[in-house]
N, CA and C atoms of all chains as a GROMACS GRO file, in nm:
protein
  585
    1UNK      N    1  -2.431  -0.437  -0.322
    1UNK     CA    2  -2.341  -0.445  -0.206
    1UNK      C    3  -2.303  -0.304  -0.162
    2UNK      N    4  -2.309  -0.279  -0.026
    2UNK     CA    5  -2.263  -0.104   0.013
    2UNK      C    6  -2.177  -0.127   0.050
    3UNK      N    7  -2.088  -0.025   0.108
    3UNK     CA    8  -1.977  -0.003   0.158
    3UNK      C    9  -1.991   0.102   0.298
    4UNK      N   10  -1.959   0.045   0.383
    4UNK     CA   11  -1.987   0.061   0.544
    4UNK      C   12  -1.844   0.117   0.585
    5UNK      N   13  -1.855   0.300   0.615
    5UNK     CA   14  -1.759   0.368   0.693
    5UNK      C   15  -1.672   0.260   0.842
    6UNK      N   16  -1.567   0.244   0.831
    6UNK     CA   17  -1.531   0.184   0.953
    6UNK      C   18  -1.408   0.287   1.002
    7UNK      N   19  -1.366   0.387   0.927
    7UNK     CA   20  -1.258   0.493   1.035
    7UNK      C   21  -1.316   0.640   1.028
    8UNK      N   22  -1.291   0.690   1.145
    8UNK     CA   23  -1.343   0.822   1.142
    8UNK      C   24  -1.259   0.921   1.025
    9UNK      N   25  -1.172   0.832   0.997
    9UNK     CA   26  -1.080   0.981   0.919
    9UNK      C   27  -1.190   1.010   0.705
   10UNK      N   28  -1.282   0.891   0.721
   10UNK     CA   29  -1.337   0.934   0.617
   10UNK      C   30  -1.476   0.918   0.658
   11UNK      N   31  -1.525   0.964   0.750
   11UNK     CA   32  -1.670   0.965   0.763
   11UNK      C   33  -1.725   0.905   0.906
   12UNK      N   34  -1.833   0.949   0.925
   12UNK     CA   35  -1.911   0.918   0.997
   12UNK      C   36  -1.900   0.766   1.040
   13UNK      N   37  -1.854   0.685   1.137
   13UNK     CA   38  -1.863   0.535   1.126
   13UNK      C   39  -1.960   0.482   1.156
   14UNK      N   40  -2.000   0.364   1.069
   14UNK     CA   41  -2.116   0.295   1.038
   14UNK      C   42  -2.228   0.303   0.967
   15UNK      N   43  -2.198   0.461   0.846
   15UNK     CA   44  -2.225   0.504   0.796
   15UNK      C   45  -2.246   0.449   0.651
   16UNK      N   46  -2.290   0.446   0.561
   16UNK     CA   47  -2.311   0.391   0.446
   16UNK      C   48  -2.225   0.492   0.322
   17UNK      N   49  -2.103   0.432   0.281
   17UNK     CA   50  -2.029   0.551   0.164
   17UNK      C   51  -2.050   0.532   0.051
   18UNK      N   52  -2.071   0.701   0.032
   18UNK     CA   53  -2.094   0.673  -0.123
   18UNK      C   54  -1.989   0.712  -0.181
   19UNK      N   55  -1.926   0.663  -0.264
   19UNK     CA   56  -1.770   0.717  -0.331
   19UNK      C   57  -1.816   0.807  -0.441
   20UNK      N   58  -1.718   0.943  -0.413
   20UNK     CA   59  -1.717   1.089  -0.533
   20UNK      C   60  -1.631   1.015  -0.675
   21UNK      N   61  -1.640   1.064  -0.754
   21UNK     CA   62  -1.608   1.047  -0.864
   21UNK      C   63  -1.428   1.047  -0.844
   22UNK      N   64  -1.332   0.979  -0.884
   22UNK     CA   65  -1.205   0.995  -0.915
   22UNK      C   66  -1.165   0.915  -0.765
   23UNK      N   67  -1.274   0.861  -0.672
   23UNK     CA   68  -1.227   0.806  -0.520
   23UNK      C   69  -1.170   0.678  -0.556
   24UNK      N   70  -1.038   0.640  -0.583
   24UNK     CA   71  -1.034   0.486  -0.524
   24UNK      C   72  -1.082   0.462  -0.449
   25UNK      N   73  -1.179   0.314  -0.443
   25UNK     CA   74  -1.267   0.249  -0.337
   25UNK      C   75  -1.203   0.164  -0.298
   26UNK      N   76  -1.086   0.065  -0.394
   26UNK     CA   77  -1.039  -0.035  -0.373
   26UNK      C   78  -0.916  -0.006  -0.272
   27UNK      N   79  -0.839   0.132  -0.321
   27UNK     CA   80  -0.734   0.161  -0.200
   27UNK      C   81  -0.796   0.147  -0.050
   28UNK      N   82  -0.898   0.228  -0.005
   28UNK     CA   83  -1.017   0.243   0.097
   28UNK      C   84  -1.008   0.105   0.146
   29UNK      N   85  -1.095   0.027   0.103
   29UNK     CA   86  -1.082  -0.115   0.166
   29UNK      C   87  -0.948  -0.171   0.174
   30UNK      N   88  -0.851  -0.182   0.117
   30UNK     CA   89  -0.739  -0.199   0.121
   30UNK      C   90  -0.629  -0.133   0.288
   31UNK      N   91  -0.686  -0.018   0.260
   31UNK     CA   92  -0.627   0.079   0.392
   31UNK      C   93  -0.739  -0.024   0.494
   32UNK      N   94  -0.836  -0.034   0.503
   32UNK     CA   95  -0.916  -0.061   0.652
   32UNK      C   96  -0.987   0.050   0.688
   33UNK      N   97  -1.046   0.118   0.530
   33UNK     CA   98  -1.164   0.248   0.562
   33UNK      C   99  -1.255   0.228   0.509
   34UNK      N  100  -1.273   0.117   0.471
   34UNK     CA  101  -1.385   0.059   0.427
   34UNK      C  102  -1.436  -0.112   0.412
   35UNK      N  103  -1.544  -0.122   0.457
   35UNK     CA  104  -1.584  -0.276   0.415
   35UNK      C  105  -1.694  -0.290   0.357
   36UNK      N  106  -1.685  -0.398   0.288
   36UNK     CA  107  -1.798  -0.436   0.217
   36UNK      C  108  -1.908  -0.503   0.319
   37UNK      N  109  -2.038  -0.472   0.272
   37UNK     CA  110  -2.140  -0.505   0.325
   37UNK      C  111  -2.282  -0.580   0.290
   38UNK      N  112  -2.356  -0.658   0.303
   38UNK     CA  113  -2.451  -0.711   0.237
   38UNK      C  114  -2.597  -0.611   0.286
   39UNK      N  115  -2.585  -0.583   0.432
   39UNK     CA  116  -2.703  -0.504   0.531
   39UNK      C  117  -2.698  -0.409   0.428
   40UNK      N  118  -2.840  -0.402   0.444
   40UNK     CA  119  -2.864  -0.220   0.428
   40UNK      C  120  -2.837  -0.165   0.575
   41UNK      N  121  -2.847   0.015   0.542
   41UNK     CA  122  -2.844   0.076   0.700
   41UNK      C  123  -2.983   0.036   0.755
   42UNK      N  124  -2.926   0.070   0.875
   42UNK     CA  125  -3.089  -0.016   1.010
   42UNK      C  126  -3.185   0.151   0.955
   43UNK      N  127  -3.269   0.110   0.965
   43UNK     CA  128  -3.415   0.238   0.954
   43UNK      C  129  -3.408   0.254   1.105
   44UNK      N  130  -3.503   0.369   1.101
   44UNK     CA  131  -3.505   0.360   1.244
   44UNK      C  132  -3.684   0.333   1.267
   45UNK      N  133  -3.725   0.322   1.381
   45UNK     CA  134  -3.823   0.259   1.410
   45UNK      C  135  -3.944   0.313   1.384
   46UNK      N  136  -4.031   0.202   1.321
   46UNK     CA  137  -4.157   0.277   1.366
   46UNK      C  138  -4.232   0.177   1.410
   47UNK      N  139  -4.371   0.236   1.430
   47UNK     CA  140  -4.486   0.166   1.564
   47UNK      C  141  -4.545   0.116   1.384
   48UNK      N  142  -4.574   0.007   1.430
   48UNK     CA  143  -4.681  -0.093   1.354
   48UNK      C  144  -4.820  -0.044   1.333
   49UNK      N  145  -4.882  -0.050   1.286
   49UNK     CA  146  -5.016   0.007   1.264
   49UNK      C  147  -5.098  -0.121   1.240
   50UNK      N  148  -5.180  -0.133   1.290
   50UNK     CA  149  -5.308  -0.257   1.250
   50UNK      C  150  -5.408  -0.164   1.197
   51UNK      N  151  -5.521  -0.252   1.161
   51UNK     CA  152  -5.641  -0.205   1.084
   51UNK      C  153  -5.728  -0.147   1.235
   52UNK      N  154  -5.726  -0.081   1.168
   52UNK     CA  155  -5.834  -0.004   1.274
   52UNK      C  156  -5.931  -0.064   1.384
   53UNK      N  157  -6.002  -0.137   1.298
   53UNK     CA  158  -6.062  -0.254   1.398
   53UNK      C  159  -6.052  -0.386   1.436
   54UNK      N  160  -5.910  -0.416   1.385
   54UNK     CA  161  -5.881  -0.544   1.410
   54UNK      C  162  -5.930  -0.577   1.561
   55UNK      N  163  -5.895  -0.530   1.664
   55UNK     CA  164  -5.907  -0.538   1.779
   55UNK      C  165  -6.007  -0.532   1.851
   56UNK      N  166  -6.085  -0.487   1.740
   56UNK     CA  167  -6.240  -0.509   1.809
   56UNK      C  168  -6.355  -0.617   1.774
   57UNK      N  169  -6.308  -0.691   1.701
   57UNK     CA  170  -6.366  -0.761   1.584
   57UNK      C  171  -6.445  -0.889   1.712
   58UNK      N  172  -6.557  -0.894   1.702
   58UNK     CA  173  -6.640  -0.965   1.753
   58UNK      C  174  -6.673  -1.115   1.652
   59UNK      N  175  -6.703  -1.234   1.726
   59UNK     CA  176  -6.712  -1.349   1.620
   59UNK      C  177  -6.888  -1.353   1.677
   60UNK      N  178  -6.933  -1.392   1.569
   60UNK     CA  179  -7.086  -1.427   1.612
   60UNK      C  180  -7.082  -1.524   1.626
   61UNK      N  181  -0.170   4.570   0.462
   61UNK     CA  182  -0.150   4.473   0.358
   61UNK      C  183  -0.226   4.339   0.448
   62UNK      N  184  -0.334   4.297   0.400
   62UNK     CA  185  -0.358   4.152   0.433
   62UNK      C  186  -0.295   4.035   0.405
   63UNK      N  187  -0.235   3.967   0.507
   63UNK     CA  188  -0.222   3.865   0.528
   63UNK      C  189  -0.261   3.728   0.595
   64UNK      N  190  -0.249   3.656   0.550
   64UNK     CA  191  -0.294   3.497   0.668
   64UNK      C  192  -0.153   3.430   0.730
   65UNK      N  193  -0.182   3.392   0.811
   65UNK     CA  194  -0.102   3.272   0.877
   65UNK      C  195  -0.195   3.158   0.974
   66UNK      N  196  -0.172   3.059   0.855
   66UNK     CA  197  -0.211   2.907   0.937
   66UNK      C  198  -0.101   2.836   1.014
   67UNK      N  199  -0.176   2.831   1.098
   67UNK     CA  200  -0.101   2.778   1.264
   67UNK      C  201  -0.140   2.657   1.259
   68UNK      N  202  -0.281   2.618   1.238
   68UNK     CA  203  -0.301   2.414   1.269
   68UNK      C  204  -0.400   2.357   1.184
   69UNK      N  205  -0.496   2.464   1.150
   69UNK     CA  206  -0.597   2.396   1.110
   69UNK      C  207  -0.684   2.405   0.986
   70UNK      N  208  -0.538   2.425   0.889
   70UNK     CA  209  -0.598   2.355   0.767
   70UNK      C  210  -0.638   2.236   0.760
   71UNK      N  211  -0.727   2.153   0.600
   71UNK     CA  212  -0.782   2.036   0.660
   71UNK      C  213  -0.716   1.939   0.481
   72UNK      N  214  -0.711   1.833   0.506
   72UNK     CA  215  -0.641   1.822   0.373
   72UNK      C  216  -0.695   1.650   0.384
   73UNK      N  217  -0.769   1.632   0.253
   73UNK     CA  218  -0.765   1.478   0.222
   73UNK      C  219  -0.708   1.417   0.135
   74UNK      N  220  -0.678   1.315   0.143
   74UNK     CA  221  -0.606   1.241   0.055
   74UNK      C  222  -0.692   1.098  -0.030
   75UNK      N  223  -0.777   1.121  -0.169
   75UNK     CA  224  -0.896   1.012  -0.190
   75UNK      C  225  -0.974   1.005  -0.061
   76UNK      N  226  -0.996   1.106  -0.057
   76UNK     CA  227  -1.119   1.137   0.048
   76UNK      C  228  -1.042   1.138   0.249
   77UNK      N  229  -1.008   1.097   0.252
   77UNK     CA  230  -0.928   1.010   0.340
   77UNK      C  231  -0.848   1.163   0.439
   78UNK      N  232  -0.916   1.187   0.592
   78UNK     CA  233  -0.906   1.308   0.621
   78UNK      C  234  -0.719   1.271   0.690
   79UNK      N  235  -0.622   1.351   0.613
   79UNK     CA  236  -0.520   1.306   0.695
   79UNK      C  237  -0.425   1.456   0.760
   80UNK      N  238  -0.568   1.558   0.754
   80UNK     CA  239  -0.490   1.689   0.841
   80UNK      C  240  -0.406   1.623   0.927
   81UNK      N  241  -0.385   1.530   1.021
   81UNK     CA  242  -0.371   1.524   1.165
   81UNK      C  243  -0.212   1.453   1.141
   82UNK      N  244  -0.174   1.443   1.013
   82UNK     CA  245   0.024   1.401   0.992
   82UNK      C  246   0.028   1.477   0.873
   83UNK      N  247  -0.023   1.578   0.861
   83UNK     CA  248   0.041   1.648   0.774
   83UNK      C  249   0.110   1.802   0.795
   84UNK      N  250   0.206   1.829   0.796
   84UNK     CA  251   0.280   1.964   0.772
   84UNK      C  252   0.292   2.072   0.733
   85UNK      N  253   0.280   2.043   0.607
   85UNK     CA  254   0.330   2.136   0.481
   85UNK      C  255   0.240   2.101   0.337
   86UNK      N  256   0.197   2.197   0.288
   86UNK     CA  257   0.116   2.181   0.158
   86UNK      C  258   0.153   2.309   0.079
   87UNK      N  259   0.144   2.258  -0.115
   87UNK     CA  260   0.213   2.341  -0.210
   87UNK      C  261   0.110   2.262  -0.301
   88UNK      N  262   0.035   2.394  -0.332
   88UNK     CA  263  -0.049   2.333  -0.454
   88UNK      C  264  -0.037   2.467  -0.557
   89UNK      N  265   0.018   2.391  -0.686
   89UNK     CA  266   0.057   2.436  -0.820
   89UNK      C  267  -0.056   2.456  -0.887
   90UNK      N  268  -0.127   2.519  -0.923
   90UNK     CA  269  -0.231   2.518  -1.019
   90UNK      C  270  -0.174   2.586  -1.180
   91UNK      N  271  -0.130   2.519  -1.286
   91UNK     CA  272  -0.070   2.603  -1.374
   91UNK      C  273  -0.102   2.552  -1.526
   92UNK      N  274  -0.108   2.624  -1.584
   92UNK     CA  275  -0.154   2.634  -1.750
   92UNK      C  276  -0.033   2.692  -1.838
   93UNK      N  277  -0.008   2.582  -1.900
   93UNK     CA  278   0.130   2.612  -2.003
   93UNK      C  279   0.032   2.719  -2.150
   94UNK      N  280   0.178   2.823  -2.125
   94UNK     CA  281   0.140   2.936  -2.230
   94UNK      C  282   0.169   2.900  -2.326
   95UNK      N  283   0.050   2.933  -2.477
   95UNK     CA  284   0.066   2.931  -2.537
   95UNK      C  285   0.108   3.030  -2.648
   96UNK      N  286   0.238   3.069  -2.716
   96UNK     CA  287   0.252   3.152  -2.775
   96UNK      C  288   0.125   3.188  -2.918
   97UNK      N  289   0.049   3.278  -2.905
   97UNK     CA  290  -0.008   3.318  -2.993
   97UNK      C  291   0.023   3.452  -3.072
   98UNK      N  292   0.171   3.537  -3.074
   98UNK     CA  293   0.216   3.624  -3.096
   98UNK      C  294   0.223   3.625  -3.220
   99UNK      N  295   0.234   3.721  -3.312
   99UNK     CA  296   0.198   3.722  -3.446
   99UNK      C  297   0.270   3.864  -3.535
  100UNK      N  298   0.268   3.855  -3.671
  100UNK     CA  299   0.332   3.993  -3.715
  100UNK      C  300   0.242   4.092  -3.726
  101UNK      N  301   0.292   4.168  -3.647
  101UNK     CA  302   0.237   4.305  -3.608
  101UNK      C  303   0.254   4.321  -3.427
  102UNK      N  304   0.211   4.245  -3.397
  102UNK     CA  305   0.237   4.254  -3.215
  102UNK      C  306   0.344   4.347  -3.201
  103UNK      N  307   0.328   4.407  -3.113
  103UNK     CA  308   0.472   4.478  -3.064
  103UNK      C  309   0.501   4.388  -2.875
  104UNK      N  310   0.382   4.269  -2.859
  104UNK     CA  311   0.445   4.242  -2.714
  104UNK      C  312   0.409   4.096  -2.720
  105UNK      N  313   0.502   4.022  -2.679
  105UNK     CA  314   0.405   3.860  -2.670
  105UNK      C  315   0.294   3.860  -2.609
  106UNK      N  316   0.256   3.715  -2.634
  106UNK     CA  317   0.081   3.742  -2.613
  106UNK      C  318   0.122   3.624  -2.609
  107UNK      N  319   0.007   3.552  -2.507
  107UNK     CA  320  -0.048   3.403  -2.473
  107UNK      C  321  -0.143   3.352  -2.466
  108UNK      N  322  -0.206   3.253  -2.480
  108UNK     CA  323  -0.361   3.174  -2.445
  108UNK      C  324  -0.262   3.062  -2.400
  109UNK      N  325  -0.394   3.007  -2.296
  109UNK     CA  326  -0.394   2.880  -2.187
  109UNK      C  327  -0.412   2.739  -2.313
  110UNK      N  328  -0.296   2.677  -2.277
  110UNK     CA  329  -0.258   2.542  -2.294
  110UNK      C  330  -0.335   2.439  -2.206
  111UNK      N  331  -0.255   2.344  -2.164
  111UNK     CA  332  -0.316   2.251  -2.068
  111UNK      C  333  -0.258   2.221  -1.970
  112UNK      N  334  -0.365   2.248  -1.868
  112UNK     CA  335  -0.334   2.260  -1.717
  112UNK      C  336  -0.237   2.148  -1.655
  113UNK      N  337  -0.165   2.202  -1.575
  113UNK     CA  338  -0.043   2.066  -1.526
  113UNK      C  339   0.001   2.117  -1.396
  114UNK      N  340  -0.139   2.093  -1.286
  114UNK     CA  341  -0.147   2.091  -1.249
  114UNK      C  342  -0.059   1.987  -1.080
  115UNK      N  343  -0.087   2.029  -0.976
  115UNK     CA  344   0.074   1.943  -0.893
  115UNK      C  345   0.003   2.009  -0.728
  116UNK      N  346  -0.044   1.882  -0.600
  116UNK     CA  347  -0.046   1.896  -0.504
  116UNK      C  348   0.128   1.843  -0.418
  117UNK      N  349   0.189   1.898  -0.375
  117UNK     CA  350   0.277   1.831  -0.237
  117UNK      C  351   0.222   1.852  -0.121
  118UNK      N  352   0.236   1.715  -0.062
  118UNK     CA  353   0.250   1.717   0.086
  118UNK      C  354   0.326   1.666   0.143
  119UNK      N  355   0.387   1.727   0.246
  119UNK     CA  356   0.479   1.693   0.374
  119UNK      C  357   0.389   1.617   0.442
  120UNK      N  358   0.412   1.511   0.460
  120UNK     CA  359   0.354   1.389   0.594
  120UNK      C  360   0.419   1.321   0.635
  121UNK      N  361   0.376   1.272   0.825
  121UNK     CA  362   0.463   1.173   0.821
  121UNK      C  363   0.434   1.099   0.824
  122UNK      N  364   0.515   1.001   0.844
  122UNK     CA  365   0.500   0.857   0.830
  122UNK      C  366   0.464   0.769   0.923
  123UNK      N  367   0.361   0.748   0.966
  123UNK     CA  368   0.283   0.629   1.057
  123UNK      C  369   0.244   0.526   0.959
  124UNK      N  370   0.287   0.456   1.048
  124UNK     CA  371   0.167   0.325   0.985
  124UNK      C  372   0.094   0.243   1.090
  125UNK      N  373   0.033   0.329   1.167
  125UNK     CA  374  -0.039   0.288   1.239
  125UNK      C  375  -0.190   0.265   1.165
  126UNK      N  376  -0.253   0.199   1.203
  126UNK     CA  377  -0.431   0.169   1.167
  126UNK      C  378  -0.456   0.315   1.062
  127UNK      N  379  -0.518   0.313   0.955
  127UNK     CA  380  -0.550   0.402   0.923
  127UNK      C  381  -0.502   0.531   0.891
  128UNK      N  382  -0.357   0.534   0.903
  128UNK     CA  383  -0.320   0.653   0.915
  128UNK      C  384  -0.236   0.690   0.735
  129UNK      N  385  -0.132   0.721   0.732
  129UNK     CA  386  -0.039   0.763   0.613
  129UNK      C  387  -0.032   0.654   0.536
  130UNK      N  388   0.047   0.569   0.614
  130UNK     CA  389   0.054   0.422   0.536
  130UNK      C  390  -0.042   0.340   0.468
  131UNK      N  391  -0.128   0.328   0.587
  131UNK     CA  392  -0.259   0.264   0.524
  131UNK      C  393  -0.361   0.347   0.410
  132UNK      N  394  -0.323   0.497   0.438
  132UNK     CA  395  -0.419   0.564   0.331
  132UNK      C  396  -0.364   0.550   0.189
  133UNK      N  397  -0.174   0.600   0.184
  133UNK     CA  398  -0.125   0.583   0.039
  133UNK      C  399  -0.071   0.444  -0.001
  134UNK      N  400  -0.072   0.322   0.060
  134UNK     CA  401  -0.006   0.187   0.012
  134UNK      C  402  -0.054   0.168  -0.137
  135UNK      N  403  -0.170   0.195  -0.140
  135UNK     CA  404  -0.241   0.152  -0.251
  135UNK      C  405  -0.258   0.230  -0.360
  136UNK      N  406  -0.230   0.350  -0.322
  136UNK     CA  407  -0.231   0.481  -0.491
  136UNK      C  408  -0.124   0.504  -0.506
  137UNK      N  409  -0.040   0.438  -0.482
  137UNK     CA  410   0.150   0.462  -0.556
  137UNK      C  411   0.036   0.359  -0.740
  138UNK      N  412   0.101   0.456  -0.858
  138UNK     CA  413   0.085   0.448  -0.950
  138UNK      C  414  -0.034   0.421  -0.987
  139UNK      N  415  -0.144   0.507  -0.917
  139UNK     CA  416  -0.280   0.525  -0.985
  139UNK      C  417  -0.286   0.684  -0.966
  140UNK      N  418  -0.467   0.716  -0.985
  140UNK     CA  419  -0.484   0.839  -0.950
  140UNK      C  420  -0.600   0.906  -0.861
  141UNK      N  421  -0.564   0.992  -0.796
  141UNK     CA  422  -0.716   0.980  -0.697
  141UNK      C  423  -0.734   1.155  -0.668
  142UNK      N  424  -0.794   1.176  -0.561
  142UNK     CA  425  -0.854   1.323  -0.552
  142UNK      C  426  -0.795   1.380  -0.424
  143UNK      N  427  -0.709   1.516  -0.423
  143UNK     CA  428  -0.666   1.588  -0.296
  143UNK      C  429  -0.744   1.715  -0.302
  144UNK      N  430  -0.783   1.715  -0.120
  144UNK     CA  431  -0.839   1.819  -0.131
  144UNK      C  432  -0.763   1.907  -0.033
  145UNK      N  433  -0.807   2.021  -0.028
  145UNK     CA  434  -0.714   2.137   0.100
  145UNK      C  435  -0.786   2.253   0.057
  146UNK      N  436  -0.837   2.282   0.211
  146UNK     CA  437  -0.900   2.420   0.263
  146UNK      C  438  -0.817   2.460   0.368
  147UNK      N  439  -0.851   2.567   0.379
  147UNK     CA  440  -0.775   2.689   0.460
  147UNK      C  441  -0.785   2.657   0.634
  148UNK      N  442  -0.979   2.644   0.670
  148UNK     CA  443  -0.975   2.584   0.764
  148UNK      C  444  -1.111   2.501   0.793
  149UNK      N  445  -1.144   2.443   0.905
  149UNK     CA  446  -1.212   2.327   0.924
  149UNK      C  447  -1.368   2.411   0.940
  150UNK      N  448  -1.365   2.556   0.913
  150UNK     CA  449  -1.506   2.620   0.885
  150UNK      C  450  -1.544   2.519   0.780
  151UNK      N  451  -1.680   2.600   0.712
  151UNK     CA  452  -1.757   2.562   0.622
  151UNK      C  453  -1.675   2.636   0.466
  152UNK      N  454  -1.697   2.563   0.383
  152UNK     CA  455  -1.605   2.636   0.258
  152UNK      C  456  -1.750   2.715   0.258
  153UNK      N  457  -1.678   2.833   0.212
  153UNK     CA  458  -1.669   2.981   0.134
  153UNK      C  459  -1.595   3.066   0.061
  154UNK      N  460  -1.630   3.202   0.040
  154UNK     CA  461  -1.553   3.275  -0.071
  154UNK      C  462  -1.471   3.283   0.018
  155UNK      N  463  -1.466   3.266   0.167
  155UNK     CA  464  -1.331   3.327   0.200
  155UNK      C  465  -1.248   3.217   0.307
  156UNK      N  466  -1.310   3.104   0.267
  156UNK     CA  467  -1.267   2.955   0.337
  156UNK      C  468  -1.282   2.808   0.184
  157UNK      N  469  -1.209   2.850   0.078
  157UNK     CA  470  -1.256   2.808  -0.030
  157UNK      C  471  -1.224   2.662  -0.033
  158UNK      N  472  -1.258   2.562  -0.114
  158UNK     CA  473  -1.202   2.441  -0.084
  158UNK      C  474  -1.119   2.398  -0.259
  159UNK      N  475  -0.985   2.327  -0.243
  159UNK     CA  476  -0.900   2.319  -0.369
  159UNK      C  477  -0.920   2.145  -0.361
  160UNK      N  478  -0.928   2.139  -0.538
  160UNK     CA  479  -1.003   2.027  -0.515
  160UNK      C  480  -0.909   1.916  -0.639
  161UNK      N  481  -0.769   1.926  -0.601
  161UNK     CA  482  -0.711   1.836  -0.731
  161UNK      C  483  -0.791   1.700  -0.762
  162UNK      N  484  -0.855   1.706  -0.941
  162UNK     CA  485  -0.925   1.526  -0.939
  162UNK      C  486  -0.840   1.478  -1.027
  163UNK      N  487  -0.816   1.376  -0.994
  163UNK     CA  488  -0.750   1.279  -1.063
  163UNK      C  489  -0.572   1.282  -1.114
  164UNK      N  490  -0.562   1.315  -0.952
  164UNK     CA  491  -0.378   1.343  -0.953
  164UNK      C  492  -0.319   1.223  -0.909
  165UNK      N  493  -0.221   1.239  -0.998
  165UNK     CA  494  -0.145   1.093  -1.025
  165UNK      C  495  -0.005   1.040  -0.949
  166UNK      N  496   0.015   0.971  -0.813
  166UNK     CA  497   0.095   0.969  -0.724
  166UNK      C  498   0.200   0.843  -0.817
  167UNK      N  499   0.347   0.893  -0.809
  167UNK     CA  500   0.397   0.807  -0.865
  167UNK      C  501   0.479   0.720  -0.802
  168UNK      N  502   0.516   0.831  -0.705
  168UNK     CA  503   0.645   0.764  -0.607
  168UNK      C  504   0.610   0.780  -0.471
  169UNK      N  505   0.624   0.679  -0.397
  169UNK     CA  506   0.604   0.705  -0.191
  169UNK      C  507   0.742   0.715  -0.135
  170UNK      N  508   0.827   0.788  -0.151
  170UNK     CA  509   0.923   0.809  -0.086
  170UNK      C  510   0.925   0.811   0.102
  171UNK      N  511   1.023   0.780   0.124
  171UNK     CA  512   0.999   0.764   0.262
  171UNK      C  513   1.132   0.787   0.305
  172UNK      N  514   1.146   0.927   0.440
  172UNK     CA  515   1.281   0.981   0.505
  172UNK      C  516   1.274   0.896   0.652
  173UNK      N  517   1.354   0.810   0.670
  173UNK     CA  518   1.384   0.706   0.792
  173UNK      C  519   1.525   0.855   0.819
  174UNK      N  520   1.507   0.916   0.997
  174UNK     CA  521   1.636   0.990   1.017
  174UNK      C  522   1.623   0.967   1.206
  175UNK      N  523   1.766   0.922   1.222
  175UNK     CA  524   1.775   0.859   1.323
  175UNK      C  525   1.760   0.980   1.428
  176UNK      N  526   1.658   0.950   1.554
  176UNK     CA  527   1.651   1.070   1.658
  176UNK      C  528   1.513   1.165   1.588
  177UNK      N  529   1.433   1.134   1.492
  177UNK     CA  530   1.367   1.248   1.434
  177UNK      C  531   1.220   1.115   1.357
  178UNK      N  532   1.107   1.154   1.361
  178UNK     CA  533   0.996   1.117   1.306
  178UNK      C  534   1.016   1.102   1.167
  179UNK      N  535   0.986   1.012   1.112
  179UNK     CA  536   0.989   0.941   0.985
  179UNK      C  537   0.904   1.017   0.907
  180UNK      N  538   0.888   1.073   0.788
  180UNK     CA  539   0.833   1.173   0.684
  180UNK      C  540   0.881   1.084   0.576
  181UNK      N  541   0.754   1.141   0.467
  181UNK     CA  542   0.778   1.136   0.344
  181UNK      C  543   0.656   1.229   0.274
  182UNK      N  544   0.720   1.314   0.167
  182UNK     CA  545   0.642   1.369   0.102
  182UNK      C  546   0.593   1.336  -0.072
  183UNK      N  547   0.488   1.336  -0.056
  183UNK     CA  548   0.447   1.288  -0.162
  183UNK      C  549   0.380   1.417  -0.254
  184UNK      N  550   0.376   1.410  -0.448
  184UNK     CA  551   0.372   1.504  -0.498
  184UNK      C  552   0.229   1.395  -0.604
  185UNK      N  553   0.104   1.476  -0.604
  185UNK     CA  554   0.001   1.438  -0.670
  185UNK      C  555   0.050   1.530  -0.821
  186UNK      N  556   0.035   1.449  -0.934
  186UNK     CA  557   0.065   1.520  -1.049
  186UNK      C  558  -0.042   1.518  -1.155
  187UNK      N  559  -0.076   1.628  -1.210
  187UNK     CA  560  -0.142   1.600  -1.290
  187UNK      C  561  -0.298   1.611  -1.298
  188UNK      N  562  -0.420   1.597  -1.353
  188UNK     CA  563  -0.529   1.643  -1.314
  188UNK      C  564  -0.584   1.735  -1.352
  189UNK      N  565  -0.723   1.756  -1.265
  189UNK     CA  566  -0.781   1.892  -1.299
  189UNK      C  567  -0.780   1.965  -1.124
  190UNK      N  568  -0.752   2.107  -1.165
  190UNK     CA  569  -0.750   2.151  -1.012
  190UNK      C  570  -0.884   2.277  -1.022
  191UNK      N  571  -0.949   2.274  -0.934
  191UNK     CA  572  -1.063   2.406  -0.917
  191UNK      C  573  -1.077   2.442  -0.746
  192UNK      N  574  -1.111   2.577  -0.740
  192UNK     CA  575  -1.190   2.605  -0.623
  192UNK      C  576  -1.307   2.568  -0.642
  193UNK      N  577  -1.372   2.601  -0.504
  193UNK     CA  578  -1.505   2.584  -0.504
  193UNK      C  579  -1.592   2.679  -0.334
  194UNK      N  580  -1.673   2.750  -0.365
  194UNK     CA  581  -1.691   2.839  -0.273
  194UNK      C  582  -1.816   2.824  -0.222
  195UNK      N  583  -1.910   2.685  -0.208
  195UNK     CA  584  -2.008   2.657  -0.172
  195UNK      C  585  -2.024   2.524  -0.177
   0.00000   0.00000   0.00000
């Protein structure tokens, strides 16, 4: 489960946090600076690749 | 003689939690109880470092709007978490260093209600380990 930035005062929002050592996490969500999340972060895109010749493939 | 004077923009978190923007006033104690190691023959006391007891204050005030004072300390009255405070919102360096109390222990949230005047309360992190850090 991650934990998804939702106020600017600790990060980037929509950001994925990773908590430093000695961070209450539970205060964080508690305040409304953090939520729990099931998503991973979105990737960003890429172009699909087919086989090389899929597209040419002739049927006899 | 060199001196500084900060006007606005020191930067100070509270368990990560950036709350420059209601805070005032900052006093960070970094201190090591002496240990007497003086002995017969010395002609002067002499000390070695004990254990650090260490102490952030901050002056803040008091919102409790979304996210702000309230919502950051409700929850670390009687635990312990991490304050940080640099000089300013540069990049830390040797000469923008960043102070890094871990695991200071908030006991009490006091809170000044004064009629005609913004609501404050200052809170004192106790305890911990305190270091710079210049990179």
């Amino acid at each position: 489960m991650a934990l998804r930035i939702i106020s600017a005062r600790l990060g980037e929002l929509g950001a994925i946090y990773e908590p430093h050592e000695g961070v209450n996490v539970q205060a964080l969500i508690a305040g409304g600076f953090l939520e729990e999340t099931h998503t991973a972060p979105a990737k960003s895109a890429k172009n699909k690749t087919k086989a090389p010749d899929a597209a040419n493939t002739t049927q006899e | 003689m060199a001196t500084s004077t900060y006007l606005s923009n020191p930067v100070v978190t509270v368990n990560a939690v950036d709350l420059s923007d209601q805070c005032s006033g900052a006093t960070v104690n970094q201190t090591f109880a002496q240990l007497s190691n003086t002995a017969f023959g010395d002609t002067a006391m002499k000390y070695v470092a004990g254990l650090q007891e260490n102490s952030i204050t901050l002056d803040l005030y008091w919102s409790t709007a979304s996210t702000e004072t309230y919502a950051t300390l409700k929850s670390l009255v009687g635990t312990s978490t991490n304050v940080t405070i640099k000089q300013t919102s540069a990049a830390v360096s040797a000469t923008n260093p960043l102070g890094t109390l871990t695991g200071g222990f908030l006991a009490e949230l006091p809170v000044v209600y004064t009629v005609g005047e913004l609501a404050t309360c200052s809170v004192t992190f106790n305890g911990g380990t305190f270091a710079y850090t210049e990179a």
